[in-house]
N, C-alpha and C positions, 0 to 999 in steps of 0.2 A: 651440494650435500655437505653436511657440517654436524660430526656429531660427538660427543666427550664420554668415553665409558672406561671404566677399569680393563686392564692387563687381564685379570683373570676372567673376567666376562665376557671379556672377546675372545679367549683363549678357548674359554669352554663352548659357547656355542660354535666356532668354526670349527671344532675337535670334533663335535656330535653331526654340525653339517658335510663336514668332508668324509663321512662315512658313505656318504651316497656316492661319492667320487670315482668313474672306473679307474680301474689299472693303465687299460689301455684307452683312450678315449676316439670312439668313431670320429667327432670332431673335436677341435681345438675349443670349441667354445664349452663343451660342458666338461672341459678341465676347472672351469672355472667353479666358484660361489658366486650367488647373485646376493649384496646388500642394500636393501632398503632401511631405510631412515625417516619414519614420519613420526607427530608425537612426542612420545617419551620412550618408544621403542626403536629396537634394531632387529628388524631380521635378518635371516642369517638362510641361504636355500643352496642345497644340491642338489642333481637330478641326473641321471643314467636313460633316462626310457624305461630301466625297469624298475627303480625304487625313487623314491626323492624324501628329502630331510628338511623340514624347516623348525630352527628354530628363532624363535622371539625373548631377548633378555632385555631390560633397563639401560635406558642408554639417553645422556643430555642430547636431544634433539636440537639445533640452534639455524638448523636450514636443510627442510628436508629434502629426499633425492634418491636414485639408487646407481651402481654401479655391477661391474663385475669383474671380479679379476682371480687370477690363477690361485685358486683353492691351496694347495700342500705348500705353494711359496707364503701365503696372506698364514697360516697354519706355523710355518717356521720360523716366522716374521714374529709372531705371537710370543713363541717358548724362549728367543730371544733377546726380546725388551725387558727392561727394570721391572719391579710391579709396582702400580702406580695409578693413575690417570693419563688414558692416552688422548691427542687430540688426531682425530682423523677427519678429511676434508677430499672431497674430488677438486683437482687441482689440474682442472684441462683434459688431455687423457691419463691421468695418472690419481692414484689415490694417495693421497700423503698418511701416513703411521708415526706419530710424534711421541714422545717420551722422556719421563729422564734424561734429557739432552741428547736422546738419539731421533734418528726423523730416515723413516724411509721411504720411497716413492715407490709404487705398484703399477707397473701401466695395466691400464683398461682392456677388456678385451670388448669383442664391437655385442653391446648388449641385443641391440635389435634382430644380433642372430640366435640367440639364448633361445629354445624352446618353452613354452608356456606352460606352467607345472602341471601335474592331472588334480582336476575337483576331486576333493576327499568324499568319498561316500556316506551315507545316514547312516548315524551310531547305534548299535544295536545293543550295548551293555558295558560292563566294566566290571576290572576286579585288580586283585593285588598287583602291582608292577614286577615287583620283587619276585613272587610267587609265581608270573607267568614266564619270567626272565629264567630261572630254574628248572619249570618244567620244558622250553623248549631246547635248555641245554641237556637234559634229558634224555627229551627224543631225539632230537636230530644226531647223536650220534649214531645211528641206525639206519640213515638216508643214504641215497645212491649216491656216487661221484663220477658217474658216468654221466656225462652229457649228452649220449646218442640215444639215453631212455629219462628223458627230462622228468616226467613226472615222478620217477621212483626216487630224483634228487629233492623231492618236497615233504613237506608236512603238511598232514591231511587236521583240520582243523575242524568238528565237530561241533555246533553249537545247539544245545538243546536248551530246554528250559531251566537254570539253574546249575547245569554240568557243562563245562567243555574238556572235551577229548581230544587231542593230540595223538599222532600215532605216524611213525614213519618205517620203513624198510627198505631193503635194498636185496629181496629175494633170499639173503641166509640168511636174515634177521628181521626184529622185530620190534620195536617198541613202541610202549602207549601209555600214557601219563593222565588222570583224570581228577580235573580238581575246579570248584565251584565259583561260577561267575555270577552278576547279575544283571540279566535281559531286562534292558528299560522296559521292556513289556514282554507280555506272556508270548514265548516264541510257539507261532503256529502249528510246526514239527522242527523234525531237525534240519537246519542248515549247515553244509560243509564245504569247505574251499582246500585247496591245496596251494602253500604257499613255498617258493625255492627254502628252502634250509639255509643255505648259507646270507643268503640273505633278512632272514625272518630272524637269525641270532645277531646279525648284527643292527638291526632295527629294535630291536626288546630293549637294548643296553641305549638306545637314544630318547622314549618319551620320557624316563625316569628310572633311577634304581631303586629310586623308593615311592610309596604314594600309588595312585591309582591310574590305569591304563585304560583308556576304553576302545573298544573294538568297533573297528566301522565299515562294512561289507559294502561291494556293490559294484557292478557295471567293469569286472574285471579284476578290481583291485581291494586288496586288505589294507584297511587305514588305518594307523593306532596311534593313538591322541594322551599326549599327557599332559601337563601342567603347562609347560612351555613349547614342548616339542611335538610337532606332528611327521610322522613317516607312513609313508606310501608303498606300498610292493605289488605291480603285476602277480596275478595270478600262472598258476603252472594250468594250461589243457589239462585234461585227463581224469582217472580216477583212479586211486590206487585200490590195490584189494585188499577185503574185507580179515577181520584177524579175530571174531566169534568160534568160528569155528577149530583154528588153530589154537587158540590161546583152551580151549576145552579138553582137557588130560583125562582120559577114561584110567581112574585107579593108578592113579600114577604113583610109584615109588618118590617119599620122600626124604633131602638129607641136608642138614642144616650144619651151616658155619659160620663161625666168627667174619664178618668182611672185610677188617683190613690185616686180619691173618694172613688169608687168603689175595688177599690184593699185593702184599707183600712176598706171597709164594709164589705166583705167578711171575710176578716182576726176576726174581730170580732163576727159577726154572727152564724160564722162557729164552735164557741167553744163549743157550747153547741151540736153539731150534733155528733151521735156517727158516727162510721167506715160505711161508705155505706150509711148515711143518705143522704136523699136531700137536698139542699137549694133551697128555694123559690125566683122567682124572678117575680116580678107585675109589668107591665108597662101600667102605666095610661097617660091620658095626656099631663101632666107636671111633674109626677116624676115616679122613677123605688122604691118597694119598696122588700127589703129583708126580709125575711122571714126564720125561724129553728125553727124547732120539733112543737109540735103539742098533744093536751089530757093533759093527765098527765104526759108527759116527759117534760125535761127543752126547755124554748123556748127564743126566739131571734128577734130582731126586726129594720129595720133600714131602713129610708125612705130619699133618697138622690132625687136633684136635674134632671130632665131626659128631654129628646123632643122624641114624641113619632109623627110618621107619618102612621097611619092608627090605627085600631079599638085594643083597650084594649088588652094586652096578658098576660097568665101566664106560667112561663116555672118553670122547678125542674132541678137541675144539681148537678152530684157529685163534692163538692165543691173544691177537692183538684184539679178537673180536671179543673177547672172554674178560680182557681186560677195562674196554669199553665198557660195558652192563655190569661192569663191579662198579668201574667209579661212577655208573650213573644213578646205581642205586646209594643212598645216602646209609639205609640203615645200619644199625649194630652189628646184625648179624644176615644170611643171606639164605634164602631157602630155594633149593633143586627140586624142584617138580620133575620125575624123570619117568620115561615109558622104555628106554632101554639104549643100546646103542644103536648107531646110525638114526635114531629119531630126535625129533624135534625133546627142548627143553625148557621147562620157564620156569624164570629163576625172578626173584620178589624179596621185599626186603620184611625184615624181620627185628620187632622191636626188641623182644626179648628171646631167648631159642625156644619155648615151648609156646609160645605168642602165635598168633593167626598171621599170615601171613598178608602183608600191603593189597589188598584186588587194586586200589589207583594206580600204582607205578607198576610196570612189570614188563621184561626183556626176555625176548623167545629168541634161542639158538638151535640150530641145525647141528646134533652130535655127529662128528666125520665118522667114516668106516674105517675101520683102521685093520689091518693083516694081522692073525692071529688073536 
């Protein structure tokens, strides 16, 4: 194997393939990348068991072949060299990385124990990359981190005719993001999957950041296909529960605020709060007022500008959660859907303060009980 390709091309697809990379690796061999060389391309693959990454970039072919060697070494070897033209070649067991008059040798790892990647599934549509990159950074702030209840660590993926739905939680919370794809063909009903979070954000940021993603279901796995890159991710068992019914506020009190007012009163209030403290939130007439700790613990205070439409409310929320559903809503301004304290809340973004309020994007909180 013999092939000639720019510094920054090999940089960037083994940066996008080492995302598949684990931390800890069950075996020795899938620390590695696997690269092939046919053509006038390079592939570029990593693979876990549960995700795998391949990408394909431009690259002088002069004798094809493939190898594999230790992925974050072949990666630091990259950020390293001059920019340039590199010449790389399998040289026994070893890969040679040439340069700017620098040249490093890679030993091989034994390929024929490398796993065989999983077949990508048939594509069922496509839509903004960009657009879907943002909406699962979105939701997934919402998703479990417990591993002993896997599926509540996923995002439940919705594909209907024209809309896909996104929605995650982790039982005190909620999120659900809905924004328009297109189904190569008329989807029969809805289709949904549940895919880990942590790894479905890091898969968004590898077929592209810009340009078009398409979506490819099937036999277990989510496949998402871009220009050059394709990523894979096992599906989560399970199904999470439905959020119709919750996300439905009979008469609910509402009170609207600037959001990085608010994003910024939080951020300050909140310092004094220990681990699982409350913060207070007061909406009166015309302003919302922030509130932390309470007796003789340190306290916090911060009365911001608000429009409240219907009778006085006081909510308690764990702040870091409160914090999360601000910065995931983008808007100007943020609207509380409220039923009272200790109930549920859902908070939406808001282009202008007397504007209708986002139904696509929208984050449900559990108001705490708070004494007195």
């Amino acid at each position: 194997m013999r092939f000639r390709i720019e510094r920054g091309a090999l940089a960037e697809a083994v940066g996008r393939a080492a995302r598949a990379l684990p931390g800890r690796p069950s075996q020795p061999v899938l620390a590695g990348l696997r690269l092939t060389a046919s053509e006038d391309r390079l592939a570029v693959a990593g693979y876990d068991h549960e995700v795998s990454v391949r990408v394909s970039v431009e690259a002088g072919v002069e004798g094809p072949g493939e190898t594999l060697v230790v992925g974050r070494r072949l990666l630091d070897v990259c950020r390293v060299l001059p920019d340039g033209p590199l010449d790389c070649a399998l040289e026994g067991a070893r890969l040679a990385v040439a340069g700017g008059g620098t040249r490093f040798g890679l030993a091989a790892l034994p390929l024929d124990d490398y796993p065989a990647l999983p077949a990508v599934p048939g594509t069922l549509g496509e839509l903004d990359a960009a657009e879907f990159a943002d909406a699962v950074a979105q939701v997934a702030t919402a998703a479990g981190r417990d591993d002993t209840l896997p599926v509540l660590t996923g995002v439940r993926l919705e594909l209907g005719d024209g809309t896909l739905t996104l929605s995650a939680t982790d039982r005190y919370r909620f999120a659900v993001r809905t924004l328009p794809w297109r189904p190569l063909s008329p989807m029969p009903g809805q289709t949904e999957a549940v895919v880990p979070a942590r790894r479905l954000l890091e898969a968004v940021r590898s077929p592209a950041g810009t340009g078009i993603v398409r979506l490819a279901l099937g036999d277990g796995t989510l496949g998402l296909l871009g220009r050059d890159t394709t990523a894979t991710i096992r599906l989560l068992d399970g199904v999470l529960p439905g959020y119709a019914s919750l996300f439905a506020l009979p008469e609910p009190v509402l009170g609207v605020v600037e959001r990085d007012l608010l994003v910024e009163a939080v951020k300050r209030v909140a310092v004094v709060t220990e681990r699982h403290s409350p913060l207070r939130l007061v909406f009166t007439a015309q302003s919302l007022l922030l509130e932390a700790g309470a007796g003789d613990d340190d306290t916090a205070s911060q009365r911001l500008p608000a429009a409240l439409h219907g009778a006085p409310v006081t909510l308690a929320f764990n702040p870091g959660y409160l914090a999360d559903a601000l910065a995931a809503l983008d808007a100007p301004h943020v609207e509380f859907a409220m039923l009272g304290p200790g109930q549920r809340v859902l908070l939406a973004g808001r282009d202008k303060a007397d504007d209708a309020a986002d139904p696509g994007h929208r984050h449900l909180l559990m108001s705490l009980k708070t004494a007195g």
